[in-house]
N, C-alpha and C positions, 0 to 999 in steps of 0.2 A: 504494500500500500504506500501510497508519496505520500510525501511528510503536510500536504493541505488536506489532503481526506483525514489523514491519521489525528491531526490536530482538531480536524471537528467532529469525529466522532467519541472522541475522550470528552469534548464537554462537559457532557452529561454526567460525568465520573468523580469529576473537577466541582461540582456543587454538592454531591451526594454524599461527599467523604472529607468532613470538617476536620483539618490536621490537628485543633484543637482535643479533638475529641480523643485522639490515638498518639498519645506521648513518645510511646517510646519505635514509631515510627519516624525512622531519623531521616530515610531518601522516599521518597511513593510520587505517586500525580504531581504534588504538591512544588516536591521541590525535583522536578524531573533529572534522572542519570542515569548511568549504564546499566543497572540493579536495583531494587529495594533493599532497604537496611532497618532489619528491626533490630532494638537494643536489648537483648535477655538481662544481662547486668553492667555492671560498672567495669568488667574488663571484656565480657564477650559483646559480642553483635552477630547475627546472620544475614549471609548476602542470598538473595534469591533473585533469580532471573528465569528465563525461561527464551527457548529460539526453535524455530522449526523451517523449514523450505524444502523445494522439490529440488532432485537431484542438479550440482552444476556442473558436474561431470560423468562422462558414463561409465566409470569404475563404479560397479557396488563399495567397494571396500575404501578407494579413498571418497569416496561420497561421503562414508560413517564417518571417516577420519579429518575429514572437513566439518561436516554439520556436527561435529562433538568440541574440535576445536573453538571454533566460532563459536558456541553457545558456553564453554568455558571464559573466551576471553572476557566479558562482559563480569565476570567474577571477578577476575586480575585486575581489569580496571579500576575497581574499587578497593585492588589491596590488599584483595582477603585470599585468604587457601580453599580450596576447593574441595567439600566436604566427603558429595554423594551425589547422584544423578539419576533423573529418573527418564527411561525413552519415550519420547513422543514419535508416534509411526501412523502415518497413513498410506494404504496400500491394496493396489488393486484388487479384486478376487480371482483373476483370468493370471495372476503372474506369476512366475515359480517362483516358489520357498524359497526356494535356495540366496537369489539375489536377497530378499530381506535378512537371511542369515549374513551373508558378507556385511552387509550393510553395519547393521548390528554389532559384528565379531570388528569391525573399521572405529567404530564409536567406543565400541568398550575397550579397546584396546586402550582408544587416547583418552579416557578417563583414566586405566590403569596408568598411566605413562604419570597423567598429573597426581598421582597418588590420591587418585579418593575411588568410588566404589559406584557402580551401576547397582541399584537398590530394588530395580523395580519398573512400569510402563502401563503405557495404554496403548493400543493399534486400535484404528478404525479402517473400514471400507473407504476408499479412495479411487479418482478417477485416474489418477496418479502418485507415484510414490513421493512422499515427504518424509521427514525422517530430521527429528533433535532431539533438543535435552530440555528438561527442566533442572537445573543446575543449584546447588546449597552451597554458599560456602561460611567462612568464618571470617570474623576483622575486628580488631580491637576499635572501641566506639570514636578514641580520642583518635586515631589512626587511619581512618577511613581518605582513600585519597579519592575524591569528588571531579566533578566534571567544571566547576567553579573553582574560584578561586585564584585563578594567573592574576599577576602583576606586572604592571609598565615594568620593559625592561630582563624578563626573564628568557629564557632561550627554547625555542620550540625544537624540539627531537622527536622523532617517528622512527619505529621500531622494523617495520618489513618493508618492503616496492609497495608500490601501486601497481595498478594495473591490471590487478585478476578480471573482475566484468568482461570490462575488451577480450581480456584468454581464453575467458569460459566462452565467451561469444564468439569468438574464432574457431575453437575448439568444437560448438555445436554445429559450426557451419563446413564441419569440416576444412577447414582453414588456416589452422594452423599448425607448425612443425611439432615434431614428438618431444625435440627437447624442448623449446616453448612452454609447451605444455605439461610438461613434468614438472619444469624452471615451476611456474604459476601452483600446480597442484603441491606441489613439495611446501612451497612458503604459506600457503593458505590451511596446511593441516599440520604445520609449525606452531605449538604450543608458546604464546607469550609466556611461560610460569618464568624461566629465566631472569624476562624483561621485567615483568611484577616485581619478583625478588629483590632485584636492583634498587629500582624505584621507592620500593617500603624500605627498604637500607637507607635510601637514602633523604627519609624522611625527617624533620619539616622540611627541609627544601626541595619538594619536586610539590609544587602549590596547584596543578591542576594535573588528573591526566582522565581518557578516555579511550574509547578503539574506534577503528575507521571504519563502518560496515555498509552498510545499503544505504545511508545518506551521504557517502561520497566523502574523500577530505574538508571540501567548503562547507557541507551541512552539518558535522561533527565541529566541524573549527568554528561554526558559527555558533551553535549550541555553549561550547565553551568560553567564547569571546563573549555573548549576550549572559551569561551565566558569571562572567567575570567583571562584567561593564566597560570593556576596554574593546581595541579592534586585536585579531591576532596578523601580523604581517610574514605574508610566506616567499622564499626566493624560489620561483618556479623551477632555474635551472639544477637547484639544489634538491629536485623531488628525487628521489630515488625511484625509479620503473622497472618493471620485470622486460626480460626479454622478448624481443619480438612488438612491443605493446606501441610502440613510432609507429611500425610500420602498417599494420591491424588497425589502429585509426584512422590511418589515412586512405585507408584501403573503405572503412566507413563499417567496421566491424565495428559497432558500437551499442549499450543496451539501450530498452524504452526507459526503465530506472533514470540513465544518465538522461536524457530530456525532462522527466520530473523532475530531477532535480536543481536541472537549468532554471528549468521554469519557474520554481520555487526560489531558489538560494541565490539567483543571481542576481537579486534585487540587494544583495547583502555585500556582493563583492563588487572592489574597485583592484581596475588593474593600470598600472602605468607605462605600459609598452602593446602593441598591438601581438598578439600572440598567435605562434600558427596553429592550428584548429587543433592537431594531435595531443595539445597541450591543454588544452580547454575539454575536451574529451578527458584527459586524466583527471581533471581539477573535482570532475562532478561525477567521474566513475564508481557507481555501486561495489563494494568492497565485499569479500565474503568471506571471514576471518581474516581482516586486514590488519594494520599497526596498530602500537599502542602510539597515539598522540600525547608528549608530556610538556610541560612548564614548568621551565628549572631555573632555582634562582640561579642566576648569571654568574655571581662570586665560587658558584661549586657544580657549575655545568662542566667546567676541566677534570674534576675527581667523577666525577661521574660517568662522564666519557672515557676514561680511565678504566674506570670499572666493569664499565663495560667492555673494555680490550681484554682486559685480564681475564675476562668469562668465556671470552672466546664469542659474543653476543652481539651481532649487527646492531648499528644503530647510525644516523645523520642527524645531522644538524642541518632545519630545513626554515629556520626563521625565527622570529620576536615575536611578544606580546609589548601592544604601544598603546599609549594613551589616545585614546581616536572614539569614531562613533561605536556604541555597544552594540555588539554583535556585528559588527564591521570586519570583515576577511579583505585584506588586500595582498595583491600579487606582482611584484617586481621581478 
């Protein structure tokens, strides 16, 4: 769903459920992020989220290992470890078992990886298969790192490429190369727990972070930037891309996602150079276990980047957070 239907059909959600009423919900509707955060006590809190989609590739097995990913990351973003998991599966009546096994045996795999536990599920009748997680995890309440909170001045880092949408869309079109395609599937069923780990290490100073997923870099950056009152400033040449993803643009390999979210978030971004299209195509590309986006203070973006050498753990520096209009994304 684009992010103008999604916004008005929560509404209704958005009066029904007085944040007063519910204390110890710390993230919900109210104050929107990657997760819910409810506070059990004074040192625990639980993260829940929940993600589902139909396959974006035609491997059963990394289909699991993507739609498990991606519905973990939305855990990390907020800092917390990842408890237990439960499968959401929809799926035809006409299809073999067996792909749903792979599918499955793909997902559980990469819960076991992040160290927590497939618990349990529901499957329904579908006209097509889907297949996620409803994800638990844990986070200390004062430690929670949020999708608010950047400051003028701190350093924008993102955690994997861009690019996947364009992949998977080339990929469905038969269109693109095997290593392309491997390049895109490998990175998207790439567990951020690493990057997490870093980030809570290197807490208070990493002041905002989030992940990239179906609302593209600009619609997550703007989420953050409106969440923080500031604008966030990105260097375009500085985005890191997956292989193959220039030329798949150009070629007009591109999703309906990335036009919603043109059409939505473009009202938010200023750009100061005319850009060729393949570029603007990345900016608003649908992500599907994409980066972790972080805002780091500036004075300890160097140890941090650091630290992340020493991990062995990708990571760019792709831009600032500046004093400017809220929720303002611009691109140099």
């Amino acid at each position: 769903m684009g992010p103008e239907a999604l916004a008005q059909v929560l509404r209704p959600l958005a009066d029904m459920f007085d944040p007063a009423g519910y204390p110890n919900l710390l993230r919900g509707l109210a104050s929107p992020d990657d997760a819910l955060v409810w506070k059990l006590d004074a040192e625990r809190a639980l993260v829940h989220t929940a993600d589902f989609f139909p396959p974006v590739v035609d491997d059963p097995y990394a289909f699991g290992a993507i739609a498990a990913a991606n519905a973990l990351s939305d855990v990390y973003a907020m800092g917390a470890t990842p408890l237990f998991a439960i499968n959401l599966v929809g799926f035809p009546d006409d299809m073999d078992p067996s792909i749903l096994s792979e599918i499955l045996r793909g997902g559980g795999e990469k819960v076991k990886e992040a160290g927590a536990v497939v618990a349990g599920g529901h499957t329904t009748s579908d006209k097509e298969p889907k297949y996620g997680l409803a994800v638990t995890g844990l986070v200390h309440p004062d430690r929670i790192l949020s999708k608010g909170g950047a400051r003028p001045g701190d350093v924008l880092l993102l955690t994997k490429p861009l690019g996947a949408g364009i992949l998977t869309t080339a990929g469905k079109q038969q269109k693109a190369t095997e290593a392309d395609l491997d390049a895109a599937i490998a990175s998207m069923a790439r567990l951020s727990a690493n990057a997490a780990r870093l980030f809570r290490e290197a807490h208070p100073h990493v002041h905002a972070l989030t992940d990239i997923t179906g609302f593209a870099l600009v619609g997550h950056a703007h989420e953050m930037a409106h969440l923080s009152q500031l604008t966030l400033r990105f260097t375009v040449d500085d985005l890191p891309i997956l292989p193959g993803t220039e030329g798949y643009a150009d070629a007009g390999l591109i999703t309906g996602g990335g036009r919603r979210n043109e059409g939505f978030y473009g009202a938010f971004v200023a750009t100061t150079r005319q850009l060729p299209r393949w570029q603007t195509e990345v900016l608003y590309d649908p992500q599907t276990s994409g980066p972790l986006l972080a805002a780091v203070d500036s004075a300890h973006a160097d140890a941090l980047l650091a630290a992340f050498r020493a991990a062995g753990e990708p990571v760019w520096v792709v831009g600032t957070a500046v004093a400017g209009r809220e929720g303002g994304v611009e691109v140099v």
